[in-house]
N, C-alpha and C positions, 0 to 999 in steps of 0.2 A: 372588517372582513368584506370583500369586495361580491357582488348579488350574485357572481359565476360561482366562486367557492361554497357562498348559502346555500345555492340551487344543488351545486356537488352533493353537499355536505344531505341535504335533503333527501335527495335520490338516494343516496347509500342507506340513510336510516328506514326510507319507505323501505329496500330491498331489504334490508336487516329484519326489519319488522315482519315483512312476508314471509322469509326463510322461517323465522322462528316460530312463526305460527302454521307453520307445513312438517315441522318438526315431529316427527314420528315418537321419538325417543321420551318426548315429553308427555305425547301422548300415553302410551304405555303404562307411565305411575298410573299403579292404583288409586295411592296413596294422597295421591297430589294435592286435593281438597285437605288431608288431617296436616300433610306439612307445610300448607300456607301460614303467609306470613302479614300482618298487618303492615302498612310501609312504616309506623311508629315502631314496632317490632323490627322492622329491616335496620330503621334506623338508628335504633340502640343497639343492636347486634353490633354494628359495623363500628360504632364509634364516629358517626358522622357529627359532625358540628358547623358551623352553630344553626342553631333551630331556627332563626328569624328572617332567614332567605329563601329561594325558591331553591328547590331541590334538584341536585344536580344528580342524574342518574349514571351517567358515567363514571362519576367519582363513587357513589354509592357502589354501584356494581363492584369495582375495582379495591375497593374496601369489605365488601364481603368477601370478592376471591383471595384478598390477604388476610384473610380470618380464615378462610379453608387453607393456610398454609400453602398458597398458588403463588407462583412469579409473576401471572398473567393479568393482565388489565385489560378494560373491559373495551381496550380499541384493539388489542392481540386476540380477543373471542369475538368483537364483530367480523375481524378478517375471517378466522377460524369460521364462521358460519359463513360468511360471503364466499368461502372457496370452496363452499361443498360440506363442509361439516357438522355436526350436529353438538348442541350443548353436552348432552352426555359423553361425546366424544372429546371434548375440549377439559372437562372435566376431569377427565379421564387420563390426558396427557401431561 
């Protein structure tokens, strides 16, 4: 991967990461503390494997949204928030 695509690839995560954490809809659970999730718990949810690499969050994401019975992948819900959207809205679609 060439240091222009890294830096790309960078920038869009910083920006992902801000959106999400500006996210109002998130904000709103009350609940959100009783439905956390441990990443060990994320990670037998999802069926991810194998346990002795670093963890890829992408892939995890994209493994939990095919556990909620989703088409989407977690680089169709980074766009979905990069163009204005909110998780619960993405969720939702």
């Amino acid at each position: 991967m060439s240091v222009i695509n890294l830096e790309q690839k960078q920038i869009r995560l910083k920006q992902f990461l801000q959106r999400i954490s500006e996210d109002e809809s998130l904000c709103q659970k009350k609940s959100i503390i009783d439905e956390s999730r441990s990443m060990t718990e994320l990670l037998l949810m999802s069926g991810y494997g194998p346990w002795n690499e670093s963890i890829d969050l992408a892939r995890l994401i994209t493994l939990l949204l095919e556990k909620r019975g989703m088409k989407g992948c977690s680089e169709a819900m980074m766009e979905h928030i990069l163009n204005g959207g909110t998780i619960d809205g993405f969720l939702q679609s």
